[in-house]
C-alpha positions in Angstrom: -39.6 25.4 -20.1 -42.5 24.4 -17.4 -43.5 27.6 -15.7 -42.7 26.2 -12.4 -39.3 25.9 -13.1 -39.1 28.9 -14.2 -40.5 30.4 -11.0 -37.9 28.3 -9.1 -35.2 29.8 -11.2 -36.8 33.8 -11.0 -37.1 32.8 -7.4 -33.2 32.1 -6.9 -32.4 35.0 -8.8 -33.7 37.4 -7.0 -32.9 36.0 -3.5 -29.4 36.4 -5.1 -29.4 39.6 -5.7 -31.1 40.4 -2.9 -28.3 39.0 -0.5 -26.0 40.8 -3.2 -27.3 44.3 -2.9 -27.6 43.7 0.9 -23.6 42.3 0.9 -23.2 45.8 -1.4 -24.8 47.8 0.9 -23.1 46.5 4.1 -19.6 47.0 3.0 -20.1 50.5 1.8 -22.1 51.5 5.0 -20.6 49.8 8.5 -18.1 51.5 10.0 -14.7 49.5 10.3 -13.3 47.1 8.6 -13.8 44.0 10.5 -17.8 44.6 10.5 -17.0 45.6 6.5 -15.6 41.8 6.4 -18.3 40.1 7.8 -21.0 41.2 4.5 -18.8 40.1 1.8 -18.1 36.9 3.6 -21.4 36.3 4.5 -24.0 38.2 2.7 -22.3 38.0 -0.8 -21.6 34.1 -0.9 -25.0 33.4 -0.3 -26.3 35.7 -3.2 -23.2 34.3 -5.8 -24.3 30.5 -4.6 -28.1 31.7 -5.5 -27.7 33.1 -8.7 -24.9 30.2 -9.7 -27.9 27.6 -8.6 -30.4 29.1 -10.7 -28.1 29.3 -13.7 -27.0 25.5 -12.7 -30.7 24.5 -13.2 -31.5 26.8 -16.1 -28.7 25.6 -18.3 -29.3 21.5 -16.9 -32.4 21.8 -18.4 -31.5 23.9 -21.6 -29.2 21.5 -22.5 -30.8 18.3 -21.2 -27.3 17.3 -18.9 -26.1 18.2 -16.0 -24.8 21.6 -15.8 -21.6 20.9 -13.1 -20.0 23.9 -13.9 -21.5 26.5 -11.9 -21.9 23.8 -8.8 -17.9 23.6 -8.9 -18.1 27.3 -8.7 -20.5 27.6 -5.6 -18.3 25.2 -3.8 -15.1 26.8 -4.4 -16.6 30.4 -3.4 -18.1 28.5 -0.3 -14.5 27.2 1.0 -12.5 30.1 -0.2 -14.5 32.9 1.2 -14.5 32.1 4.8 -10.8 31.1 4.9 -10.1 34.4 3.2 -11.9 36.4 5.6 -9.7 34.6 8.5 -6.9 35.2 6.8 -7.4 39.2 6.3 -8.9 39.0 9.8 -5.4 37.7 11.3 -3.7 40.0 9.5 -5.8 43.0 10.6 -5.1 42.0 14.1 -1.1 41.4 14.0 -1.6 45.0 12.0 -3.5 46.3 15.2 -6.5 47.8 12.6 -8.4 49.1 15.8 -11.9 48.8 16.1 -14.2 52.0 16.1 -16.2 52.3 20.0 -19.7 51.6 17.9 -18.5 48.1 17.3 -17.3 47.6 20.1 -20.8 47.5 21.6 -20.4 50.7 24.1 -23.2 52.4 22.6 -25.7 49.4 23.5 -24.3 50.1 27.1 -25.1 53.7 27.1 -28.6 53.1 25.8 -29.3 50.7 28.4 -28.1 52.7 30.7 -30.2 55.5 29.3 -33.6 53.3 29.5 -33.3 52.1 33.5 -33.4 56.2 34.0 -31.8 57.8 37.0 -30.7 56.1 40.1 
């Protein structure tokens, strides 16, 4: 395989994992769970489309055809996910899953509060 190609693909890869480790490491660390829906929505989608692309292109070249598999997959994860994530959203909310005040941007108050000083 041409070593540019191969950069291309090592290139994919890791931004894939990258966005997966960050989607990963969003969901264990923010604090409710409507900021804990926004990584795997987000975050996780793009690094599953960027590892399925580089496997699209690795395996389209390995076996001299188009690989269409893994494009089918991409597409499905990129129509599914959001519509998932509205649907657990909307059900959160008729649920009344409450929001912690750190979301709920009062702490960006405080702070600004906090920099004008006294007065």
């Amino acid at each position: 395989m041409h070593p540019i190609v191969e950069l291309i693909i090592c290139a994919f890869l890791l931004l894939g994992g990258l966005f997966v480790l960050l989607g990963s490491w969003g969901l264990l660390r923010l604090p409710d769970f409507y900021t804990r829906l926004h990584t795997p929505t987000k975050a996780t989608t793009l690094g599953l489309a960027g590892l399925l692309i580089a496997s699209m292109i690795h395996f389209s070249l390995l076996e001299q055809r188009l690989s269409i598999h893994e494009l089918l997959i991409t597409l499905f994860l990129l129509i599914t996910a959001p519509v998932s994530a509205h649907m657990l959203a909307k059900s959160a909310l008729h649920h009344r899953v409450r929001m912690q005040k750190v979301t709920q941007g009062q702490h960006l108050a405080e702070s600004a509060r906090e920099r004008e000083g006294p007065g």
